[in-house]
Structures are given as C-alpha cells and as structure tokens.
PAZA-56516 format. One record per residue (C-alpha): residue in one letter; x, y, z. Coordinates in steps of 0.25 Angstrom, whole numbers, padded with zeros to 4 digits, always signed. Layout:
N
AXYZ/...
# end
This chain:
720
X+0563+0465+0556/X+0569+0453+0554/X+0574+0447+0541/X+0567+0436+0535/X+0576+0426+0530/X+0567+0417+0526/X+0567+0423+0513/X+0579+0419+0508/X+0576+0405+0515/X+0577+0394+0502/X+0560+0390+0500/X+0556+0377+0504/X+0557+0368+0494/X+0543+0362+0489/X+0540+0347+0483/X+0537+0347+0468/X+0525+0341+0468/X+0510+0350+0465/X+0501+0350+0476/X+0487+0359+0477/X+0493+0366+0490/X+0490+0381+0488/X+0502+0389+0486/X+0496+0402+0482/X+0484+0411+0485/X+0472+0406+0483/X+0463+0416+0470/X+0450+0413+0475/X+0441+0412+0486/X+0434+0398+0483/X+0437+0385+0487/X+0450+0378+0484/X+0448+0369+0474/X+0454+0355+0478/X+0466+0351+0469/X+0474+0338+0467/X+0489+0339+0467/X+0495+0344+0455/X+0506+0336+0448/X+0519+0342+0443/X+0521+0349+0432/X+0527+0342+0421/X+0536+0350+0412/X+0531+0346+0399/X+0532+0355+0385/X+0523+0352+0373/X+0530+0349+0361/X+0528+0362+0355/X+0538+0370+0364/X+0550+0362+0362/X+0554+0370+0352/X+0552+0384+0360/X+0559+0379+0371/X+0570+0377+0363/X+0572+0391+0359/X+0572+0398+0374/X+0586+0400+0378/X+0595+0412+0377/X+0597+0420+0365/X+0612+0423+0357/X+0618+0434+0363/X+0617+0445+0350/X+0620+0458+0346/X+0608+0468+0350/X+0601+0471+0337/X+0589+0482+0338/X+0576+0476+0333/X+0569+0482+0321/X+0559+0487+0330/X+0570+0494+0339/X+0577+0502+0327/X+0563+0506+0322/X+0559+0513+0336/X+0573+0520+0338/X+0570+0526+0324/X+0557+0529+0327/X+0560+0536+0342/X+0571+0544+0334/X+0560+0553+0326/X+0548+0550+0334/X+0539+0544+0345/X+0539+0530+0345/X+0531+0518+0352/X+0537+0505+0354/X+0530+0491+0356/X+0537+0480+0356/X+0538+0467+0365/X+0544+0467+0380/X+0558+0465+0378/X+0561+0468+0364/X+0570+0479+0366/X+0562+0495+0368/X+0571+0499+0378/X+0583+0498+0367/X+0572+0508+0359/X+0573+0517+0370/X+0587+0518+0372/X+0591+0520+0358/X+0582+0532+0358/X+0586+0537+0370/X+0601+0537+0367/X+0599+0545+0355/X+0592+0555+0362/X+0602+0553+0374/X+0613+0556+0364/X+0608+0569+0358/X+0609+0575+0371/X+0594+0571+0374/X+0586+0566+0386/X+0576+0555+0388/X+0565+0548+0397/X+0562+0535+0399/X+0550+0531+0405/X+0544+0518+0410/X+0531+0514+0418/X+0541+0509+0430/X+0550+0511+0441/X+0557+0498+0440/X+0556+0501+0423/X+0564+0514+0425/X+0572+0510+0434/X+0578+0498+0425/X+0578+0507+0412/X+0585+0517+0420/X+0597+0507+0422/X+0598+0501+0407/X+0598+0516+0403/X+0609+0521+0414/X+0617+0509+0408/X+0615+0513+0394/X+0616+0528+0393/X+0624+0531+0407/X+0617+0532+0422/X+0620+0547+0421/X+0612+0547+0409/X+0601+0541+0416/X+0589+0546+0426/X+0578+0540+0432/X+0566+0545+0437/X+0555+0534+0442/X+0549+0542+0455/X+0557+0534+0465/X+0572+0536+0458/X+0577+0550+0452/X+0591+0548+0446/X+0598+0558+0436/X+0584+0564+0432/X+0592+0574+0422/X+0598+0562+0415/X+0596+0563+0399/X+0589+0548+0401/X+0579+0548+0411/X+0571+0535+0414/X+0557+0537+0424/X+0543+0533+0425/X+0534+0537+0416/X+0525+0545+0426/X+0540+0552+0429/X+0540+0557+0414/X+0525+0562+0414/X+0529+0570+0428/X+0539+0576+0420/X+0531+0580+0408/X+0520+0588+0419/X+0533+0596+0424/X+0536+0599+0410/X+0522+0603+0406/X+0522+0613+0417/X+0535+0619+0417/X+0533+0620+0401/X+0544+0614+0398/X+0549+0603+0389/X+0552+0589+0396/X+0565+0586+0396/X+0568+0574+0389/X+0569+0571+0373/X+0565+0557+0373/X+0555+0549+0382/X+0554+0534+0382/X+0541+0527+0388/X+0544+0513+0391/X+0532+0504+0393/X+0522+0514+0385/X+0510+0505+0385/X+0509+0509+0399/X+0500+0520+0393/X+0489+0510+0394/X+0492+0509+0410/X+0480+0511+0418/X+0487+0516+0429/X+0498+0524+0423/X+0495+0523+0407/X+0490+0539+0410/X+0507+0543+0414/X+0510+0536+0399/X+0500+0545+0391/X+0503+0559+0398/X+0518+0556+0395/X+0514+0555+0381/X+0505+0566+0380/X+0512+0576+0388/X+0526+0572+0381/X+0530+0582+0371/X+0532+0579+0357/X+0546+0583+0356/X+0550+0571+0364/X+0550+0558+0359/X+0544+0546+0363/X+0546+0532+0364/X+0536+0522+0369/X+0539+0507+0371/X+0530+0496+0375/X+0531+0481+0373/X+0513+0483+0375/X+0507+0492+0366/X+0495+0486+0356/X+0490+0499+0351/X+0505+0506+0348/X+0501+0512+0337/X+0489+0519+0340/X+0498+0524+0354/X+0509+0528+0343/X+0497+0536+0335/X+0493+0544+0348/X+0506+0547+0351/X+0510+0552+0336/X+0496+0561+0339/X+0498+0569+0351/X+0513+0569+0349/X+0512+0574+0334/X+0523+0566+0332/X+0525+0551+0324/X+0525+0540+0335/X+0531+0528+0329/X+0525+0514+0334/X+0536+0503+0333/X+0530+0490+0335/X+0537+0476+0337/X+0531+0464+0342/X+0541+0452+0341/X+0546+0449+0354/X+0562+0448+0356/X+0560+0435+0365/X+0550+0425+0358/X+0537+0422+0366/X+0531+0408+0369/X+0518+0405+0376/X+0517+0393+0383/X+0507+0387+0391/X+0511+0379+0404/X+0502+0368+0404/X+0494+0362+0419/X+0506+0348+0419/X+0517+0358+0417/X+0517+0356+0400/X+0520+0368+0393/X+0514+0372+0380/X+0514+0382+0369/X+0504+0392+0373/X+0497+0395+0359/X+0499+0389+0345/X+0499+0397+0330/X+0487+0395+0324/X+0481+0398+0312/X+0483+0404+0297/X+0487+0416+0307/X+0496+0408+0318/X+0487+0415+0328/X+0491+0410+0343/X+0481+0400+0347/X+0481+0389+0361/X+0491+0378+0359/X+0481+0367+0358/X+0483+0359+0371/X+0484+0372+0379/X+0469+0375+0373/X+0466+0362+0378/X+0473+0363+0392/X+0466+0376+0395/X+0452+0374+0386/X+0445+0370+0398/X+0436+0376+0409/X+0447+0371+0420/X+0459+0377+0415/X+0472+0370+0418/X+0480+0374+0429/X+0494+0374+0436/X+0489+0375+0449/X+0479+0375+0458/X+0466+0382+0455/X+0469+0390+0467/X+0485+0392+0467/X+0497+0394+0458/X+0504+0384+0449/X+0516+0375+0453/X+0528+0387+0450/X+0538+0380+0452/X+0534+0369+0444/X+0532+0378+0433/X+0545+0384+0434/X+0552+0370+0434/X+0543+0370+0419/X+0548+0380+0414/X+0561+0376+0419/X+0561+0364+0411/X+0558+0372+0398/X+0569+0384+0402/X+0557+0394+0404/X+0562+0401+0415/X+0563+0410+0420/X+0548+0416+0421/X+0540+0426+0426/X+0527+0422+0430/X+0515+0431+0431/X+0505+0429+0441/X+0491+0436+0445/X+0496+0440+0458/X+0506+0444+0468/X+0502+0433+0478/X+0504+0422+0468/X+0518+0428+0463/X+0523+0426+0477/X+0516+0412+0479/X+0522+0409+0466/X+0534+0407+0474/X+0532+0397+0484/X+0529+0389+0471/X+0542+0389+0465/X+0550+0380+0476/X+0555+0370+0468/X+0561+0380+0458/X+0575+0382+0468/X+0586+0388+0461/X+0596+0376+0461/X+0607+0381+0451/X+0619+0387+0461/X+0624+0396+0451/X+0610+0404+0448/X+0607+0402+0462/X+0622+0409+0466/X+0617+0420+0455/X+0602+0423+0459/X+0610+0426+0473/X+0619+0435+0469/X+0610+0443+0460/X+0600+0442+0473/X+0609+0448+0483/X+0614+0459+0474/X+0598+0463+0472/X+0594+0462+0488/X+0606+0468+0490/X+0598+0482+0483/X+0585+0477+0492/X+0588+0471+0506/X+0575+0472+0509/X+0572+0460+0498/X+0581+0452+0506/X+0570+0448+0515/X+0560+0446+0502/X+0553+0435+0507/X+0553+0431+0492/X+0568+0429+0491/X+0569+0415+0493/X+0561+0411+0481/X+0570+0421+0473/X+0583+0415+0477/X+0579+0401+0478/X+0568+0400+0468/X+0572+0410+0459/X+0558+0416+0459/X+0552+0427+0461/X+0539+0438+0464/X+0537+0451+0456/X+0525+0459+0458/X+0520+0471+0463/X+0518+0469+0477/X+0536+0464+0476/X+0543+0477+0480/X+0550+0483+0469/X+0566+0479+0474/X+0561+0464+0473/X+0553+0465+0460/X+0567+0473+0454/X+0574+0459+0461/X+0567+0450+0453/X+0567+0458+0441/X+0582+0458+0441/X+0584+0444+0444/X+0575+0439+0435/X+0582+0448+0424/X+0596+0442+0428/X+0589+0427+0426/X+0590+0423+0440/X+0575+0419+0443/X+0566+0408+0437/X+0554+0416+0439/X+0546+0428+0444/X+0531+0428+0448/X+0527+0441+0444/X+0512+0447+0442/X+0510+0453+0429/X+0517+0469+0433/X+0529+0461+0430/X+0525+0461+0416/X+0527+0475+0413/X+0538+0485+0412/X+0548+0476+0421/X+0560+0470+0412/X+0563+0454+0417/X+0559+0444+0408/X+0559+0430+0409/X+0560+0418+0399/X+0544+0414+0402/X+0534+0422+0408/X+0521+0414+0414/X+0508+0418+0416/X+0497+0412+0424/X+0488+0422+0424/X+0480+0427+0410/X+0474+0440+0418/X+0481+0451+0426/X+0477+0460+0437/X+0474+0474+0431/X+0473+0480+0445/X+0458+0480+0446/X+0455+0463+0441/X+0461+0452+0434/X+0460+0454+0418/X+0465+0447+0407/X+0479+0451+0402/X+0479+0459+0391/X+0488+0458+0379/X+0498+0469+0385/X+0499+0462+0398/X+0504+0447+0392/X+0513+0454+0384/X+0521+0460+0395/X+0520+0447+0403/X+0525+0440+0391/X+0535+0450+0388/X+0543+0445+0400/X+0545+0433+0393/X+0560+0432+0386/X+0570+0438+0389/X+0575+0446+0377/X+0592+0441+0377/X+0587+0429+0386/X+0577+0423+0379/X+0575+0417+0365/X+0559+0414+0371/X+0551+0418+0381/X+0538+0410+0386/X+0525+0414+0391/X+0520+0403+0400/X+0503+0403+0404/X+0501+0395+0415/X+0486+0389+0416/X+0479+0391+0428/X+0466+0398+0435/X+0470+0413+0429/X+0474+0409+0416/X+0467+0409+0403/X+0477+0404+0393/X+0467+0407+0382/X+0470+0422+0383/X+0485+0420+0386/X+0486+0413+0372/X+0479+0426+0367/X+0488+0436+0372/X+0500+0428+0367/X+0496+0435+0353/X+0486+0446+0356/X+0494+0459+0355/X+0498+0469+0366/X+0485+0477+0372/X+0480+0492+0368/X+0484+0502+0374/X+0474+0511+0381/X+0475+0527+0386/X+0474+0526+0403/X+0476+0541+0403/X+0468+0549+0414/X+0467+0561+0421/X+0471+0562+0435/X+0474+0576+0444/X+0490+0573+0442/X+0486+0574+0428/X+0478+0585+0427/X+0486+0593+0437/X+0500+0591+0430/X+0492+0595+0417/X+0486+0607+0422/X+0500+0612+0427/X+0503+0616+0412/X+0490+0613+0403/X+0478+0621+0404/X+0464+0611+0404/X+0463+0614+0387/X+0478+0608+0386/X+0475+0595+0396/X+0463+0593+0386/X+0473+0595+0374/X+0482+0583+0381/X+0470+0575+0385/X+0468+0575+0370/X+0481+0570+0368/X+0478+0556+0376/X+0479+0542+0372/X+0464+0540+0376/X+0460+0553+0368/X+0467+0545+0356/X+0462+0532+0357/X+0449+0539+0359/X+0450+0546+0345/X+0456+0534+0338/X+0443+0524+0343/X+0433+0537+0338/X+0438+0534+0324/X+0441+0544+0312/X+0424+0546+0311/X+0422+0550+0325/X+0416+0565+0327/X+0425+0576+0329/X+0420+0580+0343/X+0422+0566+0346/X+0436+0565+0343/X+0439+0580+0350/X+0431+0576+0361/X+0438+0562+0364/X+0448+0569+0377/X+0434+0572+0385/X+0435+0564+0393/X+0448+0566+0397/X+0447+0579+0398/X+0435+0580+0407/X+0441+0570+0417/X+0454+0580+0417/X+0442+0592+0420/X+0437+0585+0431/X+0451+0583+0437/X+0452+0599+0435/X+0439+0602+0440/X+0443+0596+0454/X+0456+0603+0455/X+0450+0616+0451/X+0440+0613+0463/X+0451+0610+0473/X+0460+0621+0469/X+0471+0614+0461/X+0469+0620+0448/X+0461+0633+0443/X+0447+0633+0435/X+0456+0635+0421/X+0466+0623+0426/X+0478+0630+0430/X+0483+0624+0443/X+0483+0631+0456/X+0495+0631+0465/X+0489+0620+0472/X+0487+0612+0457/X+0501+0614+0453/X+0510+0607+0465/X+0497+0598+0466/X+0502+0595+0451/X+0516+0589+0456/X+0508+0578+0463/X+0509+0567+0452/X+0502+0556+0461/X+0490+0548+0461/X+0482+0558+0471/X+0488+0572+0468/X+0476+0579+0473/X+0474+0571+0487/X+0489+0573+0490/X+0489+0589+0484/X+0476+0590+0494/X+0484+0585+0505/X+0494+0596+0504/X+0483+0605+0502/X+0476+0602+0515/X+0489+0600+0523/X+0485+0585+0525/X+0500+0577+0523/X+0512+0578+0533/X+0519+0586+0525/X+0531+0585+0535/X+0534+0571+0537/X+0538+0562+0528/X+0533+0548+0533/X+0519+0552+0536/X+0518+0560+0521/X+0522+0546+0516/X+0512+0538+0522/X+0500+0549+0517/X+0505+0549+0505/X+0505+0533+0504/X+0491+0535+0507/X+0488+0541+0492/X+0496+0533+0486/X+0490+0520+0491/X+0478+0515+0482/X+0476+0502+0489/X+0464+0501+0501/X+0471+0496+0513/X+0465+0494+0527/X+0470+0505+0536/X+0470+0496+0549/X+0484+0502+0555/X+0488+0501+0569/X+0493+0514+0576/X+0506+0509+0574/X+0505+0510+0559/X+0498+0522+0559/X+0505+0533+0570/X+0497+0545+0575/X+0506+0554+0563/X+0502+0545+0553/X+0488+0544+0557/X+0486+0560+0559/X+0493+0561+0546/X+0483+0552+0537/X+0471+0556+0545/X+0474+0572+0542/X+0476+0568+0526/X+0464+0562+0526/X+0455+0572+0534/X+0459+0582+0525/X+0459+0578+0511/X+0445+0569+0515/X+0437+0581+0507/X+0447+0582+0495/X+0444+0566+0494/X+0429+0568+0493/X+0430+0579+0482/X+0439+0570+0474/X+0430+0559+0476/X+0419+0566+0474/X+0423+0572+0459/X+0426+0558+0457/X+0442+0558+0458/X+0447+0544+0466/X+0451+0547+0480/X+0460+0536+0486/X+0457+0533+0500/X+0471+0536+0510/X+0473+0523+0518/X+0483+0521+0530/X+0490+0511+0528/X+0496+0515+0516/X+0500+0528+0524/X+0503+0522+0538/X+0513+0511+0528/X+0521+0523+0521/X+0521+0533+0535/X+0531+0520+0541/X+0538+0517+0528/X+0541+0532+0527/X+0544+0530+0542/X+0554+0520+0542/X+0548+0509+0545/X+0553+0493+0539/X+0546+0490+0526/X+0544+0478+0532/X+0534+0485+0543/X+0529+0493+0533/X+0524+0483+0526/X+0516+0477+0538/X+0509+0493+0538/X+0506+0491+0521/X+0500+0478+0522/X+0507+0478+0506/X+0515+0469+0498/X+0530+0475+0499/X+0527+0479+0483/X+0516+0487+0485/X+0520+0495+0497/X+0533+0499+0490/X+0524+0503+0478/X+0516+0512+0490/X+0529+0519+0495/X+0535+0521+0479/X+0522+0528+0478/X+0522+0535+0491/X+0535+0540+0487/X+0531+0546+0473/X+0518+0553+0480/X+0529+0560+0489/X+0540+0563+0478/X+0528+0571+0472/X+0525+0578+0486/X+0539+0580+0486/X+0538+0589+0474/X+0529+0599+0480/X+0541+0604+0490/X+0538+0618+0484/X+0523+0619+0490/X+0525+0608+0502/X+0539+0608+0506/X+0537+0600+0519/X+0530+0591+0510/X+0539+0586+0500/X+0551+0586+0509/X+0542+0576+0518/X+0538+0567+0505/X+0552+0569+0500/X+0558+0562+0513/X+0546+0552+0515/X+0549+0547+0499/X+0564+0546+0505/X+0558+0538+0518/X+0549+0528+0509/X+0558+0525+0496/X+0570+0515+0503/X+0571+0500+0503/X+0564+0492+0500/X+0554+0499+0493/X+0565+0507+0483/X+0578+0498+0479/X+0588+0498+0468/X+0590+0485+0464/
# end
C-alpha cells in the first residue's frame, strides 16, 4: 500500500474570522438552526483574575521535602495496613517506594499493582531506575520480564491469578508487600469485582497499601479492611492539592472570569455573579453553533494571551476530539527552536512505531502542536502524545474523559465543555469522583504554581453543576463484586461450597449491608446479609454440577480443574468447545479468529465476501457454532448471558493472524485503529490462557501459543 504523505503535509491555513460553516458532526436529527456569523473572540479577563494570573509560572527549584501526610503513611505501612487518599499528583508513588525499599532491603519481595497496561508499564520504568532493572519485573499479560525479580509491577487481575494458584497448591504467595495503585477502582463496574477478591483472598501476613487520589468513604473502606483482615488498617487522608486550583468560566465574547466566589459566614463556593447572569437563562450562552464545536483555535489564542496553556480538553466524543483538530489552524507553531525540538522528540518516537508515520493525524501534531487521545487511538499513538505532552512540547490534547484516570501527563489548564460523561449505557451527570480526576490533570506538580479548570458554555453544559462539583467531595465508593464461573471455578479448586460462603461473608457488599442494618437490626438479619451472594454462587454451581464440571459436594471434576485455568470472560463456552472437539486445535490463524469471536462484545453485521471469509475459515466457525448451539440454550435458559459469535470479528483476527497488512485488516474490522488493537490484545490473553492447558490439549496451546506470536507485532504492540 502506498504511503500517505499527506500526513505530514503543513494544513491549510484558515482566515480568523467566525463563520456558521459546520465543522463537526451534527448531535441531532432536527433541523439546522439558522445562525448569523460569530464575531471573534475577544480576550478580555475580569478584574478579579489579574491577580491569579500573576501567580502561574514555575516554581523555585527546591530541596524535596516529604509532606506530613507522606511521613505519616510510611510509618503507618511499616506496622500495619494503610489506605491513602490524597489529590492526583501530591506524591503517593513516593509512599510506595519508601515502603517498598524497606522491605527490598530486608531481603524481602514486593507487588505492585495497578488498573493498567500503560500504568504498569510506566511504574515499571521509574522503579527499574530507582531500585536497579535486575531488581524489577513486570507482568501485564502482554510483557513477562524477570517475573522472580524481588520488585514485581503487574496488573491487578495478574495478582489475583496468582493468589487462585496459591489457594490451590496451598501454598503461601510469594511476596511480603503488596501495593494497589488507584484502589478506588474497587467501585469499577467492570473490574471493581478483581479489587475486592485481592483483598479478601490476600493473606493477613502481607501487608497492604492502597492509594487513591478518589475515595469519599476511606474510612469506612479502612474499617472493612481492619474486619476481615483482623488487623489495624490505618486511613491517611489529605486534601490540599500540591498545585493550587482555580476554576474559570470562559465567557460566549472570549472574556474570562472567576467560576465561583466565597460566600457567606462559611465562605461556601457560590456562581460569580455575572457568570449566574450569563447562564441564568433558558438559552444558555454559547461558543459555537448550536449544532457544532466552539472556535478551538480561537480559544487557544485565549488562553495563550493569559499563559494558560498548555490544555487538555475534554470532549463527549471520539468524533469531536478528531474534528477538534481542523479547528485549531490558526494555532501554527512559529518558534523555530520549539519547532526544531517537537522534531527531534517526534522522529525519536515514530522511530519506535513506523507505522504512526502515516498517522493521518501527524500534521496537526507537528504543525499545530495538537493532538487526539482516546480510545478508539491505538495505544503507540496515545503513549506519543502522553510523552510529548509530558516533555511540554504540545499546546494541547483533545481527549474524552478516559484520559482522566490512571494516565500520568498533566497540563497547566484542563477545559471542560461537557458537565455529563458517557458511562457506557447513557449520558449522565458527572459525579464528584469523575471532575476530580479530570481536574487532577491540572498543574503540574514542579511546573506549575496553578492550575486552571476552564468550563466552556455550550448546549452539553450546565455550569450550575460544575460550580457544585468544585467543592462537593470525592464520590462513595460502592462494592461491584459478583459471581462469575471463573470465580466460582478457581474458588472451588481449594474451598469447599461452606468455605466460599465463609469468603462471601467477608465482601464489601456483605459489610456495607451490615453497616446500613445499624447496631438494632435482628441477629438473623445480620447472619443472613451474604444470601444473596451465596445463592447466585449456588446457582453457578448447580450448572456446572449439571454439565459435569464439578461433583454434587463441589469438588471439581477433571473437566472442572483445567476448565479453572480458563480466566476469561466465557470460560464455559470455550471449556465446551474443547470438550465437544469444536476449535482448530491445530492451526494457529483459524484458533485466533474463533477465539475473537468470544472476545468480541459488539453486534456487527456479518455481511463478508468469500474473500474474507475462506472455505477453512467458514468450515471452522460453522462447526463451533453447530456444536455448542445446545450448550448456549442451557445457559440461556438458567439465565447465564450467552454472547452471540459473529464473523467478522473472526474473519478480522483469521487474516491478521494470517499475515495480512493492518491496513487490510482494518477494511475486514470496519473498527477504529483503537478498538481493533484492543480486539487483538484481547484475543491474545484468551490464547495465553488456552496456552496453559498444554498438559490436557497439546496441540492446542502450541497453536494459541504461535497464533498469540502471529497477532502481537506492530502496530498493535510498540515500546515507545
């Protein structure tokens, strides 16, 4: 395929001047509301600001002193559990580190866990600087390095695996020290369940340190912990932030304003009084045009004027990240020096990734200096941006709200124009814990005497509740635990059904449940709060005892214990597989593209040509689902969700596995680069665990073990 080199062609350069033209994608379905011409923005700053302006700039380089707040968690780890909160960038990782050398010097070993690939990866680099790179492992899924090593940084889903191998081969797990990094992700939907097994399955002899800059309820997290552990769990708390925070509004003429005002006997935060009138109407002022995005680059020649920059913006979606670009023309790089150094930074990266050569987003990052970070971004270019943004060479990244949490490049200003957040099923309001990640971006600890928060009016915007955020505190955090057949089938490897109910009492949810009964409630009530629990993990037991995984007393059969090693979303439908002789155990592409097909949890239309689908291919999909049609119904039927197998997601992994150009592969997937190198990293740990079943099917895992070597290269996997 030829190389597009229009990416690296300078954009065209756009007049100043506002017009109604439509830039971006329209939100609705309705007729386009007629618009007159927008004048320019203006930059103007109330009064009130002058004097915060005055104090951004770069703080005095100084001696590192530990806060209070520090010194006070590294005595507390030292004789017991401790649970850290504190604001995004005031320092935990130096908490962590403190402990961890202690125990690194008594001859003692450590994990470090954290929600993220990208996360892990970028501790296990400060700490192989720190403590020595033969001190350091890392263990993520897709990178094993020096797995023995006394330090050991991994995803948090690595470390429970580790703690179900421990529980059955009944020995101790082999570490003195455990760190988990963003801890309030025990109140993810999705994953919050990993958090609370580590912390219910970890033994009490190992210490544990949680760090969070989200949790509201810490201390009654802290008084669970100090229950089930039988053990103190101290609760450090601090709230100051180390970089000062400022919201502003950016008023529809390009005037910026304080946000809120103190008000009151009690200083509570209320509107500043011209921005209550500006958005106290039923028409709320805007930017842009009803149906589009504001003026970017006019807004960045704003925040220019006031040395704001640089920014990260948040927008509601991946389409207008990427639109936000074509609005920023006018922001050219004009300094020959940071031009000269943007360059040399650039080619060192892509010289990592040459496949982000023909990005057809690079000409806005060289000659712009801006960027696009989200999801549907492959990993390599969102590492890119994360790394020039860090090193201060970009003005500004358009990012959805993902950005907000667990990834480590802050800016001077942070900008919202949006007051809800996609949650995966709507739009919804954001909660306390969301605003305070996004504003947690904003400073840069070092950098920064002050960071700004800056709400943008417009259609998605209610700057009431943005005023309120700015002093409500962090959210609650709630127990997402549940049963699942991974769950129960790892459990049941070396608990009988009495001691699952035993740990089932043990949960977060169980506690809570206690705790909202109150002191008064009947006995039965309180012994009786699990049930539910444990009547969900009964029916999950019921079905395997009824499809031969497990025995009528819940000791598993042989079937139930390689079955166990099957840490996926759909352990049963791919254990059935093997069971019924329905996957091409011996060849590696067409074992990859069934296997996409249960990893895949979008619909997709499976209109394919026969040159996308070949007559293997075809033969191999219709033989899986022929033969586990029935084993669907009876999950179905006892109310477990079935996932419907599509093709393309198959046909898409079978040609990638094959050989075939990303760029191809990409015309099969019908999916943003992001999301289809999120559908191979997934593909890929569905296989490492069919890997490890080489004792019972051989032929097997040595075709998923070549197939996760034939799907894991560039671009999808790339060390920056």
């Amino acid at each position: 395929m030829a190389r597009d080199d229009t990416a690296n062609r300078p954009p065209r350069r756009r007049r100043p001047q506002r017009t109604f033209t439509r830039r971006g994608p329209r939100r609705d379905k309705g007729p386009r509301e007629e618009q007159a011409p927008l004048p320019a923005l203006r930059p103007e700053a109330d009064p009130r600001l002058l004097a915060i302006f005055a104090r951004i700039g770069v703080p005095p380089a100084a001696t590192f002193i530990p806060d209070p707040f520090q010194l006070e968690a590294v005595e507390a780890v030292a004789a017991a559990d401790c649970l850290v909160t504190a604001p995004t960038g005031s320092g935990k990782t130096w908490i962590a580190e403190q402990a961890i050398a202690r125990v690194f010097a008594a001859g003692g070993r450590s994990w470090y866990a954290t929600p993220l690939k990208a996360l892990s990866n970028a501790k296990f680099a400060e700490f192989a600087a720190r403590f020595g790179a033969d001190h350091v492992g890392i263990l993520t899924g897709d990178r094993r390095e020096n797995a023995d090593a006394p330090i050991v940084v991994g995803t948090t889903e690595i470390l429970r695996n580790q703690l179900y191998d421990a529980m059955h081969a009944g020995v101790a797990l082999d570490t003195d020290f455990v760190v988990l990094d963003e801890a309030h992700f025990l109140g993810d939907e999705d994953r919050g369940v990993v958090w609370e097994e580590v912390m219910i399955y970890l033994p009490a002899r190992i210490p544990l340190l949680l760090l969070s800059a989200t949790i509201g309820n810490a201390g009654q997290i802290g008084a669970w912990l100090s229950a089930i552990r039988r053990k103190p769990c101290r609760v450090v708390q601090e709230t100051q932030r180390p970089v000062p925070l400022f919201p502003i509004f950016f008023g529809p003429t390009g005037t910026l304003m304080p946000l809120v005002t103190p008000s009151g006997p009690k200083e509570r935060l209320r509107l500043y009084k011209p921005v209550a009138e500006l958005t106290g109407h039923k028409r709320q002022p805007s930017l842009g045009p009803s149906w589009g995005l504001p003026p970017f680059g006019e807004i960045l020649a704003v925040l220019r004027r006031y040395n704001l920059l640089p920014a990260i913006f948040f927008l509601k979606s991946r389409a207008d990240c990427g639109n936000a670009l074509n609005l920023c023309l006018q922001n050219r790089i004009t300094d020959p020096g940071r031009r000269e150094r943007l360059e040399q930074r650039l080619e060192q990266l892509l010289a990592a990734s040459p496949h982000l050569r023909q990005h057809r987003q690079l000409g806005h990052l060289k000659n712009l200096g801006v960027g696009a970070h989200h999801s549907g971004q492959l990993p390599a270019w969102k590492l890119l941006l994360e790394n020039l943004m860090t090193d201060g060479l970009l003005d500004a990244v358009f990012a959805t709200s993902t950005v907000a949490a667990g990834v480590n490049f802050p800016a001077r200003t942070i900008v919202m124009l949006n007051s809800d957040r996609f949650n995966g099923r709507e739009f919804a309001p954001l909660s306390a814990t969301e605003f305070h990640q996004m504003t947690g971006r904003a400073g840069r600890r070092g950098m920064d005497k002050i960071g700004f928060a800056v709400a943008v009016p417009g259609r998605y915007m209610d700057i009431g509740h943005v005023a309120r955020l700015v002093s409500s505190p962090p959210s609650e955090v709630t127990s997402q635990i549940r049963i699942n057949f991974s769950m129960v089938l790892n459990l049941l490897l070396s608990h009988t059904p009495h001691q699952v109910e035993d740990l089932l009492k043990r949960s977060f949810a169980t506690y809570r449940l206690i705790q909202s009964l109150g002191p008064r409630a009947p006995r039965r009530a309180l012994e009786t709060s699990h049930r539910y629990l444990y009547e969900d993990f009964e029916r999950h037991l019921e079905f395997l005892v009824a499809h031969g995984y497990a025995e009528a007393d819940g000791r598993l059969t042989a079937d139930g214990i390689w079955a166990s090693q099957l840490r996926v979303d759909q352990p049963l439908m791919i254990a059935e597989g093997f069971r019924r002789q329905a996957f091409p155990e011996a060849h590696p592409a067409l074992l990859a593209g069934i296997v996409a097909a249960f990893v895949n949890e979008d619909d997709t239309d499976d209109a394919l040509g026969r040159k996308m689908v070949p007559r293997p291919l075809a033969t191999a999909y219709n033989r899986v689902r022929k033969r586990l049609v029935t084993f669907a119904r009876d999950m179905h039927a006892s109310g477990f969700p079935v996932r419907p197998l599509h093709l393309r997601p198959a046909a898409t992994l079978f040609h990638w596995a094959g050989g075939m150009a990303w760029e191809e592969v990409l015309k099969i997937a019908e999916l943003e680069e992001g999301n289809l190198a999120m559908l191979v990293l997934r593909t890929a740990d569905n296989l490492r665990h069919i890997r490890a079943l080489s004792g019972v099917f051989p032929e097997a895992a040595e075709a998923a073990g070549a197939a996760v070597e034939a799907i894991l290269r560039d671009p999808v996997l790339t060390e920056l």
